[in-house]
C-alpha positions in Angstrom: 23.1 3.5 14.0 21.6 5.2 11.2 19.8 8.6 11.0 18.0 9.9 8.4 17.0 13.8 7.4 14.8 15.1 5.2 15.7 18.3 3.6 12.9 20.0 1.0 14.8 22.5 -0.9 13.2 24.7 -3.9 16.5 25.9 -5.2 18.7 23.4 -7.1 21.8 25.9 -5.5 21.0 24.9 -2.2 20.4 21.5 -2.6 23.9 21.5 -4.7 25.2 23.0 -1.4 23.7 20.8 1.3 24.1 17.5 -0.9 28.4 18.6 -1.3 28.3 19.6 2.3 27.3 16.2 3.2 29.6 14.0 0.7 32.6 16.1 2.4 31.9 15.0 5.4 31.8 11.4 4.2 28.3 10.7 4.8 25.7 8.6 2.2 23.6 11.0 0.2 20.2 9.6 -1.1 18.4 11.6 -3.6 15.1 11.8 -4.4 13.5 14.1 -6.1 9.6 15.3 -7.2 7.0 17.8 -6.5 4.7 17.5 -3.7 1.9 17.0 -5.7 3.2 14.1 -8.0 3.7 12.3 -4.2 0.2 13.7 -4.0 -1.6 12.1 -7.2 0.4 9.4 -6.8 -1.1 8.5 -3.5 -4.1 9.0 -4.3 -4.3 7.0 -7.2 -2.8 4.4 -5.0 -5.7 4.3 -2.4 -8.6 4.5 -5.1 -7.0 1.1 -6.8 -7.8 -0.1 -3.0 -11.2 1.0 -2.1 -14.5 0.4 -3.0 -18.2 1.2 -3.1 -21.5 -0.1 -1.9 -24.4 -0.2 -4.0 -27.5 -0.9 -2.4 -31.2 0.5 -1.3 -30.2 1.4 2.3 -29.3 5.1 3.2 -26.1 5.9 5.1 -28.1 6.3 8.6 -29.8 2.9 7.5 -26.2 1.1 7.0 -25.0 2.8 10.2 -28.2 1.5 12.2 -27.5 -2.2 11.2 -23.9 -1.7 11.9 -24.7 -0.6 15.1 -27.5 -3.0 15.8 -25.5 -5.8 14.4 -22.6 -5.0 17.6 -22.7 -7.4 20.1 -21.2 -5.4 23.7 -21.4 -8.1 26.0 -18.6 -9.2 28.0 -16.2 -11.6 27.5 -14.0 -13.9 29.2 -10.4 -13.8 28.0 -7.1 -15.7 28.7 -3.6 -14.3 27.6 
């Protein structure tokens, strides 16, 4: 079984410690490094590539109304 551990360190001493600490002990070190906000921008960036925009005449209490008129609540039979 494998567990994983995250451990955000702002001193390059202590990560030199904890990192040493673990390859003594025989265990796989992964490293990864970069600032919060990189991760940050990064995502970010990542979801605007994804989304999109509506352009039309209808306000957003117009869209919601035909989204919500539009719904259909009836019941339904199902079989699983």
């Amino acid at each position: 079984m494998v567990h994983t551990i995250t451990i955000q360190t702002e001193s390059d001493n202590d990560f030199a410690l904890l990192k040493g600490l673990a390859e003594r002990l025989g265990l796989t070190v992964n490293e990864a490094q970069g600032s919060k906000s990189v991760r940050d921008a990064e995502q970010k960036a990542a979801l605007r590539k994804f989304i999109g925009s509506w352009r039309g005449e209808e306000t957003a209490e117009e869209l919601e109304a035909m989204i919500y008129n539009a719904r259909s609540d009836r019941s339904r039979d199902v079989e699983l």
